[in-house]
gemmi code that builds the backbone of each chain (N, CA, C; Angstrom):
import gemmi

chains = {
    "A": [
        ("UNK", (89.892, 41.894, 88.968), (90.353, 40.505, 88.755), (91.867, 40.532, 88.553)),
        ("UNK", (92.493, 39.299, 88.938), (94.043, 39.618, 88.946), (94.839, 38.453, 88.744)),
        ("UNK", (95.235, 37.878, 87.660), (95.817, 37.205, 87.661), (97.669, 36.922, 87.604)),
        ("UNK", (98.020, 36.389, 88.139), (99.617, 36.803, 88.115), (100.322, 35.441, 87.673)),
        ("UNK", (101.568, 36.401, 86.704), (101.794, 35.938, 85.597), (103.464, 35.671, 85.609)),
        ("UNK", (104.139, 34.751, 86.001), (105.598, 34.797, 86.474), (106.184, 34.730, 85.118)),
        ("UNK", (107.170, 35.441, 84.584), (108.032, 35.586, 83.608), (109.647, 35.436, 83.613)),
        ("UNK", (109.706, 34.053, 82.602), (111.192, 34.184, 82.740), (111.695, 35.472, 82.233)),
        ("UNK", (113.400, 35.150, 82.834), (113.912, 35.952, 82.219), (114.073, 36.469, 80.646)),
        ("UNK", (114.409, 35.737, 80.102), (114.732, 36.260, 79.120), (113.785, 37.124, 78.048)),
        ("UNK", (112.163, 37.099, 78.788), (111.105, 37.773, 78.505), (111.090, 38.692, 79.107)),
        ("UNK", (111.872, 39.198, 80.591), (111.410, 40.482, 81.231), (111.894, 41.549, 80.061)),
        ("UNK", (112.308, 41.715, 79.271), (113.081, 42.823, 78.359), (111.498, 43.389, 77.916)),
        ("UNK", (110.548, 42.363, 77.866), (108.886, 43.114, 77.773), (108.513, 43.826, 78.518)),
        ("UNK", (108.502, 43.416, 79.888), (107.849, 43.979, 81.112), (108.785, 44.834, 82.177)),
        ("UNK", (109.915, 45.387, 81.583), (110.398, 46.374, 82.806), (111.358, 45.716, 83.386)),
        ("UNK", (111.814, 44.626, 83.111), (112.704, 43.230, 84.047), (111.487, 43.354, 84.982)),
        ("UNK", (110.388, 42.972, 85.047), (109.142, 42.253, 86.071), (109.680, 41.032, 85.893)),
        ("UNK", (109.513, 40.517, 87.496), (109.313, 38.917, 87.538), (108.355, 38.369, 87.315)),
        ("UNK", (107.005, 39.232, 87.133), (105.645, 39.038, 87.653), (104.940, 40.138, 87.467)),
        ("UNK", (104.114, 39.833, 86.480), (103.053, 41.226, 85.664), (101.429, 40.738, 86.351)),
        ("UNK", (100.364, 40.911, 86.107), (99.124, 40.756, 86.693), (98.114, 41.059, 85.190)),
        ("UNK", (97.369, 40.522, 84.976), (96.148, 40.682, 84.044), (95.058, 39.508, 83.878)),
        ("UNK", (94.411, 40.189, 83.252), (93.060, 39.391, 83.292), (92.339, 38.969, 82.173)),
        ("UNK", (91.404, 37.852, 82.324), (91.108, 37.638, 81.312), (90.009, 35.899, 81.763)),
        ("UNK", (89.291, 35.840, 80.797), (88.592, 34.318, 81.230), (89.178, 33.333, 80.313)),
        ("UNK", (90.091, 33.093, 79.150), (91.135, 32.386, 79.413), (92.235, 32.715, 79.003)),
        ("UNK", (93.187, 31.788, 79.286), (94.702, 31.847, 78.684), (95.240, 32.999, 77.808)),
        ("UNK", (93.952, 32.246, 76.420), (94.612, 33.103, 74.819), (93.596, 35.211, 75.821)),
        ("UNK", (92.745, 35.184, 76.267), (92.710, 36.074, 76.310), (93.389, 37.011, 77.546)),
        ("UNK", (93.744, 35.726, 78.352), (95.266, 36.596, 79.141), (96.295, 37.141, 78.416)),
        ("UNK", (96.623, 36.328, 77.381), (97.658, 37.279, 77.127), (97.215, 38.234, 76.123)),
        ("UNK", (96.480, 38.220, 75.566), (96.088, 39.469, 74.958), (95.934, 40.723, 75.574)),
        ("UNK", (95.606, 40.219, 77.220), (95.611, 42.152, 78.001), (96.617, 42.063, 78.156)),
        ("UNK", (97.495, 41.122, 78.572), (99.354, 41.476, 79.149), (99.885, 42.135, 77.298)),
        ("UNK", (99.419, 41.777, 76.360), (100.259, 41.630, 75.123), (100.083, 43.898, 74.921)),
        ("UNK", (98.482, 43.556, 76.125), (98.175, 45.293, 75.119), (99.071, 46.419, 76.385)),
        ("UNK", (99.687, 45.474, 77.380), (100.679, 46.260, 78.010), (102.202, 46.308, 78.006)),
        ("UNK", (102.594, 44.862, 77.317), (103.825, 44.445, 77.011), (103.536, 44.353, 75.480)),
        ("UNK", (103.967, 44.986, 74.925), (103.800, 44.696, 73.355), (104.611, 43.949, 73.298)),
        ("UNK", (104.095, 43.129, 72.331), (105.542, 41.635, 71.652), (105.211, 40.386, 72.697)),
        ("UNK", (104.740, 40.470, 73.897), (104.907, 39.475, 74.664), (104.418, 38.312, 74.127)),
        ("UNK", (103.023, 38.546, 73.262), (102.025, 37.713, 73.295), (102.663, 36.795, 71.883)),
        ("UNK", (103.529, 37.612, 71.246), (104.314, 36.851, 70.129), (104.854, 36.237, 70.409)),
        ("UNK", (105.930, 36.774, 71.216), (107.082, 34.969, 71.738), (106.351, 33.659, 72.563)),
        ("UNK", (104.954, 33.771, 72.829), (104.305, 32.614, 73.169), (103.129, 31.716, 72.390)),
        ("UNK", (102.878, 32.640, 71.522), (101.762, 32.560, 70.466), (102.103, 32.667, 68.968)),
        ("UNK", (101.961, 30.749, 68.659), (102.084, 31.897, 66.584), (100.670, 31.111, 66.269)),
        ("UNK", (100.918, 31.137, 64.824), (100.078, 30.747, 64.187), (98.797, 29.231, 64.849)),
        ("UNK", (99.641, 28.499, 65.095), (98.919, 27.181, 65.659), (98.332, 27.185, 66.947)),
        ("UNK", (98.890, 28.347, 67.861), (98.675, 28.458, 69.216), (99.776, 28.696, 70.073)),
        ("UNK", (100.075, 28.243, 71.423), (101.054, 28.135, 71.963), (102.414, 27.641, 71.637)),
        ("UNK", (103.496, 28.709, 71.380), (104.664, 27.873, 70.603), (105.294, 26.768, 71.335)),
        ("UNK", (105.831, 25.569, 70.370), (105.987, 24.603, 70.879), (106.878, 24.614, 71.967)),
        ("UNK", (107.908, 25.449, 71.930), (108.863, 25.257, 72.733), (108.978, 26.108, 74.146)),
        ("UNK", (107.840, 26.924, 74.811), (107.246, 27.179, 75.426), (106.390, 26.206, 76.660)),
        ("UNK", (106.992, 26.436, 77.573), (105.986, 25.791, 78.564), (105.274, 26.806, 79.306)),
        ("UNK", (103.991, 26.580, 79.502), (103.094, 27.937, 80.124), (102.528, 26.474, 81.640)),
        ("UNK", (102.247, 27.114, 82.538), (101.575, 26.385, 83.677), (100.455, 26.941, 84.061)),
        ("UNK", (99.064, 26.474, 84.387), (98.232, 27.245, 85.613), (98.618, 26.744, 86.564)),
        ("UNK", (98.551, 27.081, 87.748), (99.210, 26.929, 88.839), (99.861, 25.829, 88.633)),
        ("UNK", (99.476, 24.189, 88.829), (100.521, 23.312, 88.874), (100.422, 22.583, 87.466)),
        ("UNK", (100.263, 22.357, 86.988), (99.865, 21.931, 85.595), (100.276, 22.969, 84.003)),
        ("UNK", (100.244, 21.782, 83.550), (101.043, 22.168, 82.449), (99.450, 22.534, 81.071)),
        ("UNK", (99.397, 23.432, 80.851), (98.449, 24.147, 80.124), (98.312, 22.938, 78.556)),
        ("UNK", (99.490, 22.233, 78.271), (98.677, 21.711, 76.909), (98.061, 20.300, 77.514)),
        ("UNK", (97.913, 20.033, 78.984), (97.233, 19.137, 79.239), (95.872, 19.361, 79.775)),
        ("UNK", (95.483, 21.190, 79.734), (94.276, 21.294, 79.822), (93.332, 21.775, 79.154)),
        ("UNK", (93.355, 23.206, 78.297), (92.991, 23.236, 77.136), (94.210, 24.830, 76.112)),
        ("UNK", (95.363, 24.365, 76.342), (95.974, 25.157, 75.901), (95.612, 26.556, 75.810)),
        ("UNK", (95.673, 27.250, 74.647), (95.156, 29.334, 74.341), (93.434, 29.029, 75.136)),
        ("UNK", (92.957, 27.750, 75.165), (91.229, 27.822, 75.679), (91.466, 27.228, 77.562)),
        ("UNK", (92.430, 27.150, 77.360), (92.130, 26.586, 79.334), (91.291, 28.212, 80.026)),
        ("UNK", (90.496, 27.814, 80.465), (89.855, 29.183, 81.436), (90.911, 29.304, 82.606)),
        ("UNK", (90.925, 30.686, 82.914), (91.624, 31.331, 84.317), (90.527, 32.194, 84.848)),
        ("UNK", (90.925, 32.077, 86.173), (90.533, 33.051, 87.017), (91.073, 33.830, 87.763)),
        ("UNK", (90.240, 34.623, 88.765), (90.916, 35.487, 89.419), (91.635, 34.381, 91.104)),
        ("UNK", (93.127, 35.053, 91.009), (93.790, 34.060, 92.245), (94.821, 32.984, 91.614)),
        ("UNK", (94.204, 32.908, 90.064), (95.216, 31.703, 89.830), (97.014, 32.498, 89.184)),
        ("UNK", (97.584, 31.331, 89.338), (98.972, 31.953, 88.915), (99.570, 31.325, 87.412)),
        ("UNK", (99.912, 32.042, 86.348), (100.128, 31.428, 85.306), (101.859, 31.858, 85.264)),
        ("UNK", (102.087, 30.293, 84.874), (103.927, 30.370, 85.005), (104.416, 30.595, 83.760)),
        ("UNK", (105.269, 30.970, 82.735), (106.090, 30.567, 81.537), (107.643, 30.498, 81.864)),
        ("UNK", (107.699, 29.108, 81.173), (109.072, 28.472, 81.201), (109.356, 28.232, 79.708)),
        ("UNK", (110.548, 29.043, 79.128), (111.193, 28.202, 78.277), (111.533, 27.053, 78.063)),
        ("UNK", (111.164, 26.163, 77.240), (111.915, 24.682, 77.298), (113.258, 24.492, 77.223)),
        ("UNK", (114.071, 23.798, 77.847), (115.214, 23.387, 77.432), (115.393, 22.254, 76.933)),
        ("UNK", (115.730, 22.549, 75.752), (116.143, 21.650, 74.251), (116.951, 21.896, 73.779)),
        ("UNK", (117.435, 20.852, 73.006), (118.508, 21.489, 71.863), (118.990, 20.010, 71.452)),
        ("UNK", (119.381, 19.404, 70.563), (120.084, 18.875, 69.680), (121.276, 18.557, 68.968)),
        ("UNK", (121.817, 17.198, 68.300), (122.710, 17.384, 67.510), (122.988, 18.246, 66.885)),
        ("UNK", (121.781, 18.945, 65.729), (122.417, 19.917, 64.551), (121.650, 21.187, 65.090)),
    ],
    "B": [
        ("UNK", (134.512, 32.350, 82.442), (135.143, 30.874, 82.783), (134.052, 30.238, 83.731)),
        ("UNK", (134.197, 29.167, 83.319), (133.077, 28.492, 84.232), (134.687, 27.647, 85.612)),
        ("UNK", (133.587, 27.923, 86.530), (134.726, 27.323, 88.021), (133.877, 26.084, 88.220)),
        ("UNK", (134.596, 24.273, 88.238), (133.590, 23.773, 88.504), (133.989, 22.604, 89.248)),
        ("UNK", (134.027, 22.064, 90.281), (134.387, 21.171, 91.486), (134.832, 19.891, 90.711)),
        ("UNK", (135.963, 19.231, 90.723), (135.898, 17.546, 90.127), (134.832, 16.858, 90.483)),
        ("UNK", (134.413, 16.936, 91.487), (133.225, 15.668, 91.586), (131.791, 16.260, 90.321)),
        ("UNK", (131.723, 17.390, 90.613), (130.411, 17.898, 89.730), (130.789, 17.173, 88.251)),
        ("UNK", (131.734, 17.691, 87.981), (132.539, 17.521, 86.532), (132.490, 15.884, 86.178)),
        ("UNK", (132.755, 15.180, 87.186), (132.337, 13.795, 87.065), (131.044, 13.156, 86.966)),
        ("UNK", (130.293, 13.927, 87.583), (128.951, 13.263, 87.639), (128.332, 13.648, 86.686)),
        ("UNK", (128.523, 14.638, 85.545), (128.406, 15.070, 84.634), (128.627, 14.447, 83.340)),
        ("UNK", (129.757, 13.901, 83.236), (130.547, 12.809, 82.226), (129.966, 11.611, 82.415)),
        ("UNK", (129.548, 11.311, 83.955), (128.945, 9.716, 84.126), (127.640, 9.752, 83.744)),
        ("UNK", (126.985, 10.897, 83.806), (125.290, 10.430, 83.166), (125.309, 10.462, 81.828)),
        ("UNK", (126.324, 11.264, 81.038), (126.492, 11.083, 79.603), (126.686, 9.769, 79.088)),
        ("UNK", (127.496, 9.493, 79.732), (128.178, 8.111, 79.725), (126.846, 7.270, 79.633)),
        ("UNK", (126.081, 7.272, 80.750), (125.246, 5.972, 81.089), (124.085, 6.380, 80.068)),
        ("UNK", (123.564, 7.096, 79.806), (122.505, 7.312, 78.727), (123.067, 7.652, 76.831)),
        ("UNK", (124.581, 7.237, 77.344), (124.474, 7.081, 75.994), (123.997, 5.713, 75.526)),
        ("UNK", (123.367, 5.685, 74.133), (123.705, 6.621, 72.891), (122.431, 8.013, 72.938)),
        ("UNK", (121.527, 8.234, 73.884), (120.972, 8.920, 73.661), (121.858, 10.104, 74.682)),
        ("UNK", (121.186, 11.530, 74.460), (121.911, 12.491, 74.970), (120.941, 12.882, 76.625)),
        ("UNK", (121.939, 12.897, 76.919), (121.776, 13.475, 78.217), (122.117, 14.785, 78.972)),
        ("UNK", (120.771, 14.981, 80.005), (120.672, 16.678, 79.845), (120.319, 16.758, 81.294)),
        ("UNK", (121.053, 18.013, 82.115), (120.589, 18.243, 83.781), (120.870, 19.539, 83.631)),
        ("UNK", (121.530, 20.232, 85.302), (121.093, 21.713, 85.507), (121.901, 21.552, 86.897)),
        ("UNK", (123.000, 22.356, 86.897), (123.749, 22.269, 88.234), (123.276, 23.363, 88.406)),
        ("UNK", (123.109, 23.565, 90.268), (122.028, 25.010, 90.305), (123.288, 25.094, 91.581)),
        ("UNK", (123.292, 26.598, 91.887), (123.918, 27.281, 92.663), (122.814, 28.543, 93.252)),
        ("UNK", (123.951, 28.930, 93.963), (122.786, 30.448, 94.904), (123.020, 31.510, 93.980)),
        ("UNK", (121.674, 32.083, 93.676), (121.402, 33.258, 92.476), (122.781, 34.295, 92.811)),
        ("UNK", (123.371, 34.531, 91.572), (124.550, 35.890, 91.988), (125.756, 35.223, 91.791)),
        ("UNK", (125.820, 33.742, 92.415), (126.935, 33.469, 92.792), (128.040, 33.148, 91.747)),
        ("UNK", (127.330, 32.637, 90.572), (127.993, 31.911, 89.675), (128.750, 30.707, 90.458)),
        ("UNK", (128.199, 29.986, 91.396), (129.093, 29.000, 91.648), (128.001, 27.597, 91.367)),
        ("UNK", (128.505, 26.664, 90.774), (128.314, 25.222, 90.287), (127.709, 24.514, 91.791)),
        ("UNK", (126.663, 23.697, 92.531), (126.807, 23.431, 93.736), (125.928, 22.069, 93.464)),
        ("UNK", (124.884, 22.169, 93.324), (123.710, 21.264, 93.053), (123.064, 20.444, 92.147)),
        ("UNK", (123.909, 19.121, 92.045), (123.733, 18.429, 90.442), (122.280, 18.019, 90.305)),
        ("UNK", (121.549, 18.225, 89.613), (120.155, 18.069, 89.131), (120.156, 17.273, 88.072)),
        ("UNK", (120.503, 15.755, 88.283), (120.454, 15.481, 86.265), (119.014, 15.078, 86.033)),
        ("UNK", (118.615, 15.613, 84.740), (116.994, 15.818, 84.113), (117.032, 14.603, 83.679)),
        ("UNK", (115.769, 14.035, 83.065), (114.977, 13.157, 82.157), (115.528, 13.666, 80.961)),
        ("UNK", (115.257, 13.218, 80.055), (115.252, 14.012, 78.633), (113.864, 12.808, 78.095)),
        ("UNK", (113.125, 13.809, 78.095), (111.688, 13.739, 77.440), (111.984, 12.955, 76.185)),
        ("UNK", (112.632, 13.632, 75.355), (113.182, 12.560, 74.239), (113.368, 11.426, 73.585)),
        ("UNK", (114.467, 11.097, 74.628), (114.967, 9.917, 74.629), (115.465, 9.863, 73.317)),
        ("UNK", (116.082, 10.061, 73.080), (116.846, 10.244, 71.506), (118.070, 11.044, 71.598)),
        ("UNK", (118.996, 10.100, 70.378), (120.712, 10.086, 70.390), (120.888, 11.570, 69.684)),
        ("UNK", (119.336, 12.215, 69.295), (119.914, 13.753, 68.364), (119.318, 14.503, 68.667)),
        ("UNK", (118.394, 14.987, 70.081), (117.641, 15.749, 70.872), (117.478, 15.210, 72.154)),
        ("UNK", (117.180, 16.553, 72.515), (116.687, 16.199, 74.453), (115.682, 17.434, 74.257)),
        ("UNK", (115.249, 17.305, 75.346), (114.203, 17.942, 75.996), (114.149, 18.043, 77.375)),
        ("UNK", (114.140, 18.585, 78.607), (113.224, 18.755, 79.694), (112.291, 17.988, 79.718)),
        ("UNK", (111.586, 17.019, 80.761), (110.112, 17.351, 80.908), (109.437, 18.367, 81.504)),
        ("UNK", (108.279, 18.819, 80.590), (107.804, 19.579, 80.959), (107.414, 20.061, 82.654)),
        ("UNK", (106.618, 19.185, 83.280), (106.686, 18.854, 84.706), (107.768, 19.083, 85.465)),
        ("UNK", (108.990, 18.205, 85.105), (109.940, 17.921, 85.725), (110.850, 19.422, 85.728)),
        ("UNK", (110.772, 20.026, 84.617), (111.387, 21.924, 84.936), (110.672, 22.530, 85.470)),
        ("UNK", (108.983, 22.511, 85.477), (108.654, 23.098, 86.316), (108.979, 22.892, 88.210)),
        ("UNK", (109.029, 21.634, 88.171), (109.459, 21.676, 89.769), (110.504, 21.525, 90.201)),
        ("UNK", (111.793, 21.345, 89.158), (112.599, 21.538, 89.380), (113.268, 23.521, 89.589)),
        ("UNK", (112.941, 24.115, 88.602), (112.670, 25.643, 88.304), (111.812, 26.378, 89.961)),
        ("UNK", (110.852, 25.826, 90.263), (109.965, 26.257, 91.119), (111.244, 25.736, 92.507)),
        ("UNK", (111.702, 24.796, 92.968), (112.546, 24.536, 93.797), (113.804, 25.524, 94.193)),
        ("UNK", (114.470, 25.735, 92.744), (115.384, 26.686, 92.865), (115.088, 27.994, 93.334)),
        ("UNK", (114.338, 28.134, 92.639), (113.318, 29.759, 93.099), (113.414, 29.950, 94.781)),
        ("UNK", (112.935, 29.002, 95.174), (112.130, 28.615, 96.485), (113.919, 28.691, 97.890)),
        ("UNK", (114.744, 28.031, 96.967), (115.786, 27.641, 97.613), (116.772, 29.047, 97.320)),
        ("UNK", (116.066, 29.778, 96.409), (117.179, 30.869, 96.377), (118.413, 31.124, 95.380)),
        ("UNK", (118.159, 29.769, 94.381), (118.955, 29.290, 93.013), (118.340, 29.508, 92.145)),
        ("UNK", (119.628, 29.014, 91.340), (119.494, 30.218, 89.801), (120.091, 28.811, 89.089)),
        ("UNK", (119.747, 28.399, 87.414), (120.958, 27.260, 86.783), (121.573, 27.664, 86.511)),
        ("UNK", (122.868, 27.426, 87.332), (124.632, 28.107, 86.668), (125.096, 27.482, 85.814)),
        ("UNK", (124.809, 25.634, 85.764), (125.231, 25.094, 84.311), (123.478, 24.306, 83.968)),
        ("UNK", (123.696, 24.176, 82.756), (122.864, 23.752, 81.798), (123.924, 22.721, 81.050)),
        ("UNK", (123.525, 21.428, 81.159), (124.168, 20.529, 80.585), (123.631, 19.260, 79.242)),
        ("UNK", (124.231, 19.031, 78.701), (124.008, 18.058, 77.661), (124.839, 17.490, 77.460)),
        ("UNK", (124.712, 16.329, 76.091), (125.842, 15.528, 75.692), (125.604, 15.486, 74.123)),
        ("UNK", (126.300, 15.247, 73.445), (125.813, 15.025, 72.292), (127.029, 13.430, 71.839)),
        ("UNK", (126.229, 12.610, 71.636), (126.951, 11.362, 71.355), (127.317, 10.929, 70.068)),
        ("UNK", (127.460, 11.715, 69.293), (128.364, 10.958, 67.882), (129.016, 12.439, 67.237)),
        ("UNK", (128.608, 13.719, 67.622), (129.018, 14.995, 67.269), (130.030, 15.935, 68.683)),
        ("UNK", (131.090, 17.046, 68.180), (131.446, 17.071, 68.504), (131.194, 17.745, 69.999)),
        ("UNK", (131.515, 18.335, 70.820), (131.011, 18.730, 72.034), (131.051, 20.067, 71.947)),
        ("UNK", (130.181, 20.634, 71.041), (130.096, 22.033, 70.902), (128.399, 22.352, 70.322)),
        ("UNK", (127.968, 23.341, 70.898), (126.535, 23.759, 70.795), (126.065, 23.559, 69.090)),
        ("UNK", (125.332, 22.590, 68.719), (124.783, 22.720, 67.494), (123.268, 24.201, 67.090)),
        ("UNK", (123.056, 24.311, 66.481), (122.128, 25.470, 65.875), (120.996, 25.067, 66.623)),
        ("UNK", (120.274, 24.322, 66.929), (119.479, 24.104, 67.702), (119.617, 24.687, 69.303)),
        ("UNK", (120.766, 24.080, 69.806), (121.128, 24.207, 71.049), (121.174, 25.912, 71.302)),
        ("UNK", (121.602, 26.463, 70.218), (121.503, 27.817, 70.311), (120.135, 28.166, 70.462)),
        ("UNK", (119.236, 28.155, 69.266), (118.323, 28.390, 69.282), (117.055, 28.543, 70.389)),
        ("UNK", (117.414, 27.128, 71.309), (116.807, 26.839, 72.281), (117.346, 27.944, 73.602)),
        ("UNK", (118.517, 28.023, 73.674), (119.259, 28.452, 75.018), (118.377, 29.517, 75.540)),
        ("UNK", (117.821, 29.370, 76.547), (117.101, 30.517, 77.191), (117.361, 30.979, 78.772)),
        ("UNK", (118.377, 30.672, 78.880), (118.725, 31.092, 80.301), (120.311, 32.095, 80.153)),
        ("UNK", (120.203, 32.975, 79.878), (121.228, 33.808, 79.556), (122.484, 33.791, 80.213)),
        ("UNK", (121.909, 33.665, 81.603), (123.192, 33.607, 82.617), (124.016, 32.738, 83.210)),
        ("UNK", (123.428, 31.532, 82.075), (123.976, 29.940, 82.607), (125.831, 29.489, 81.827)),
        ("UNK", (125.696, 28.871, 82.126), (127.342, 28.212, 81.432), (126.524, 27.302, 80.607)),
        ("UNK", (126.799, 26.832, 79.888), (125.773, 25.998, 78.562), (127.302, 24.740, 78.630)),
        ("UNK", (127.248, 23.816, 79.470), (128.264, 22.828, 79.218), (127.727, 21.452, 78.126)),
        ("UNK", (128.780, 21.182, 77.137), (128.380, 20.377, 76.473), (129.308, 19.242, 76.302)),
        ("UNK", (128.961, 17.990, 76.509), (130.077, 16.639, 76.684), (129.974, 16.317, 75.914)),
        ("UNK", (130.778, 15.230, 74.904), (130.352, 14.601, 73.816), (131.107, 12.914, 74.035)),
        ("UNK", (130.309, 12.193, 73.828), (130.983, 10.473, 74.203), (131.125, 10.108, 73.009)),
        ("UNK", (131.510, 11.108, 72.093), (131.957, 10.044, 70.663), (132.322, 9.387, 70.693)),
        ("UNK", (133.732, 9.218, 71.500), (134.506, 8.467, 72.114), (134.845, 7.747, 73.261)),
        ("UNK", (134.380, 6.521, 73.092), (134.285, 5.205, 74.433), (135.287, 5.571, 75.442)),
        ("UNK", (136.648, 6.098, 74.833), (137.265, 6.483, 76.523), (138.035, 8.081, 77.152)),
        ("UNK", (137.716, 8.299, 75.875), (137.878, 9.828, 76.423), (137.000, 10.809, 75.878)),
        ("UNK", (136.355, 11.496, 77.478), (134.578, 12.658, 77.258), (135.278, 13.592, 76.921)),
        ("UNK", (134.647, 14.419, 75.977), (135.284, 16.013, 75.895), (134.241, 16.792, 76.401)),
        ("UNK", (134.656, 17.527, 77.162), (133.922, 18.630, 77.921), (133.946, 20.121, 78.240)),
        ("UNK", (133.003, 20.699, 77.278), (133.479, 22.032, 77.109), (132.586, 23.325, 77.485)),
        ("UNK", (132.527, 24.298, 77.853), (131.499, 25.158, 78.345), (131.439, 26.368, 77.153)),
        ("UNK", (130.070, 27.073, 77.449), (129.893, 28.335, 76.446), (128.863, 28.965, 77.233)),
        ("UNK", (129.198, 30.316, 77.150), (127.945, 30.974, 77.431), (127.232, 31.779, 75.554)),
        ("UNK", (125.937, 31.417, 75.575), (124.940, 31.736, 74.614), (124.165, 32.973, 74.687)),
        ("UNK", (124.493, 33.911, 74.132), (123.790, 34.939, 74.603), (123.039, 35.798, 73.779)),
        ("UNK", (121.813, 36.066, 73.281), (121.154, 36.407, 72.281), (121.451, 35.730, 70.820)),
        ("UNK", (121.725, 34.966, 70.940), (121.999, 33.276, 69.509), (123.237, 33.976, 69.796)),
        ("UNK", (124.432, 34.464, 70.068), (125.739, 34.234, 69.976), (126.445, 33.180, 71.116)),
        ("UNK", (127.470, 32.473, 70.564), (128.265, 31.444, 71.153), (129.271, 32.035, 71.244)),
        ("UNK", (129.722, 32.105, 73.018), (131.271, 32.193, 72.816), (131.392, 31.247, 73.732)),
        ("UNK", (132.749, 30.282, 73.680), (133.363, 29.090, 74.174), (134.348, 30.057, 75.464)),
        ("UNK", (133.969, 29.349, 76.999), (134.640, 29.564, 77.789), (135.641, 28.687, 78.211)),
        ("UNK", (137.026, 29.055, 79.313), (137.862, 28.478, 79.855), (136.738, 27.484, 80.658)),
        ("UNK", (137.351, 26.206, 81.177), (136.711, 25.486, 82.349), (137.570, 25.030, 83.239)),
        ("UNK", (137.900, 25.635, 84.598), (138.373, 25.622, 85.749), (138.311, 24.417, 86.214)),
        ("UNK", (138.470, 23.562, 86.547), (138.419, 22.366, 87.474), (138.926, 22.839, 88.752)),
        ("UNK", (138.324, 22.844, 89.190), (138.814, 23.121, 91.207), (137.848, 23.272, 92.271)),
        ("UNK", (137.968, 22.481, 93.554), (137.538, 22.471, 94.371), (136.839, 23.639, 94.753)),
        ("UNK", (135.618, 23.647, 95.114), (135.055, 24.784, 95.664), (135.873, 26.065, 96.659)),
        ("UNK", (136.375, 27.173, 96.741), (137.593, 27.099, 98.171), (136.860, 27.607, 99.406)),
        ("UNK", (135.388, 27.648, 99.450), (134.975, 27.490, 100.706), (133.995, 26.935, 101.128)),
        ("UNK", (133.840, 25.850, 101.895), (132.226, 24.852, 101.681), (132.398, 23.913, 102.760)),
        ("UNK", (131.179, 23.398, 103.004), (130.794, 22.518, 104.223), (132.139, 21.708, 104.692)),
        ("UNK", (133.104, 21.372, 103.713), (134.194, 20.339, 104.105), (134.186, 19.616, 103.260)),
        ("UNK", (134.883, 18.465, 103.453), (135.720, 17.605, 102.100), (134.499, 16.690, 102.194)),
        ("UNK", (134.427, 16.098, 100.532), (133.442, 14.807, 100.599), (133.809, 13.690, 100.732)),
    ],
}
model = gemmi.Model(1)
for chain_id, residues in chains.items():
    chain = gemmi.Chain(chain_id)
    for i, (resn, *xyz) in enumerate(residues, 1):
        res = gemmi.Residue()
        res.name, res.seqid = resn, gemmi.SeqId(i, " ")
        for name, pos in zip(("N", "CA", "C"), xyz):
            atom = gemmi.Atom()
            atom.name, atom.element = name, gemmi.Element(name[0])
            atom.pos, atom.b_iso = gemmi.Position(*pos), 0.0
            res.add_atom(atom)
        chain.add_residue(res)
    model.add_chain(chain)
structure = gemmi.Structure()
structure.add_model(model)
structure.setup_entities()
């Protein structure tokens, strides 16, 4: 099973500078738990306590993951999961 | 130093302008490598508010997925901040996740003169760059 997993930059410092790692899992929260047991740390900068950190955008293919069931959306094999940093920022 | 065409530089100041009092936020994209300014992208700001922006979510993804596709990279990352000064607040740091961008920030405190200043952000450090104003010196021709 193979799912592929596009990584911004500023996360490749996990994966080797990969643009694009592969793992598996039947959903989300347990995708990244196999990428997390090959990239250590990965699964932290996307995951705290509540779930997916807020400022994190994750995609299955075209869609935006907290509109389907966030760490519980199911994946399969073929699909492509994106992460995008948000860009934000503020007055203070 | 960020190098960046007058017209870009304008269209930059004018969306600040027009969405003030809230802040306004885009993504001039160029060809990966190049560091050159080419492609004004101005964003939504999810927000809508005079003391945050946001991306939409959607809207970076296909905007992000385009560049990819086209062979671009965001050389500037832009905002405004409308009653503070035009320099990256702790947030803005916090957030910055594109390492290799120019982080330009306008500020319309002032009804007739924008201040407009660039930084590159790089692991939460700020350092404030020169900003070039000048014509591209090689490109399709004059606009």
């Amino acid at each position: 099973m193979a799912i592929e997993v596009r990584i911004p930059t500023i996360l490749r410092t996990y994966t080797g500078g990969a643009k694009s790692v592969e793992g598996s899992g039947a959903t989300l929260g347990d995708l990244l738990g196999d990428l997390d047991s090959r990239h250590s740390g990965l699964r932290e900068r996307l995951v705290d306590g509540s779930g997916l950190r807020r400022f994190v955008n994750v995609y299955l293919n075209d869609e935006d993951v907290r509109f389907l069931g966030g760490l519980e959306t199911p994946v399969k094999d073929g699909d492509t999961v994106t992460v995008l940093p948000a860009v934000a920022g503020g007055r203070r | 130093m960020l190098t960046i065409a007058p017209r870009l530089r304008a269209k930059i100041v004018a969306h600040a302008r027009a969405d003030h009092p809230d802040e306004a936020c885009g993504v001039i994209a160029g060809p990966a490598g190049s560091d050159r300014p080419e492609r004004f992208i101005p964003m939504l700001n999810a927000e809508r508010s005079p003391t945050f922006y946001r991306f939409d979510s959607m809207e970076q993804f296909r905007v992000w997925r385009e560049m990819d596709e086209r062979g671009e990279e965001p050389v500037v990352i832009y905002h405004s901040h409308t009653a503070t000064e035009a320099y990256p607040s702790r947030t803005d740091v916090s957030y910055a996740s594109e390492p290799g961008a120019h982080y330009v920030v306008v500020s319309t405190r002032d009804p007739d003169e924008a201040e407009f200043r660039s930084f590159r952000i790089v692991d939460g450090t700020t350092t404030e760059e020169e900003v070039r104003i000048a014509a591209e010196a090689a490109g399709p021709g004059p606009e």
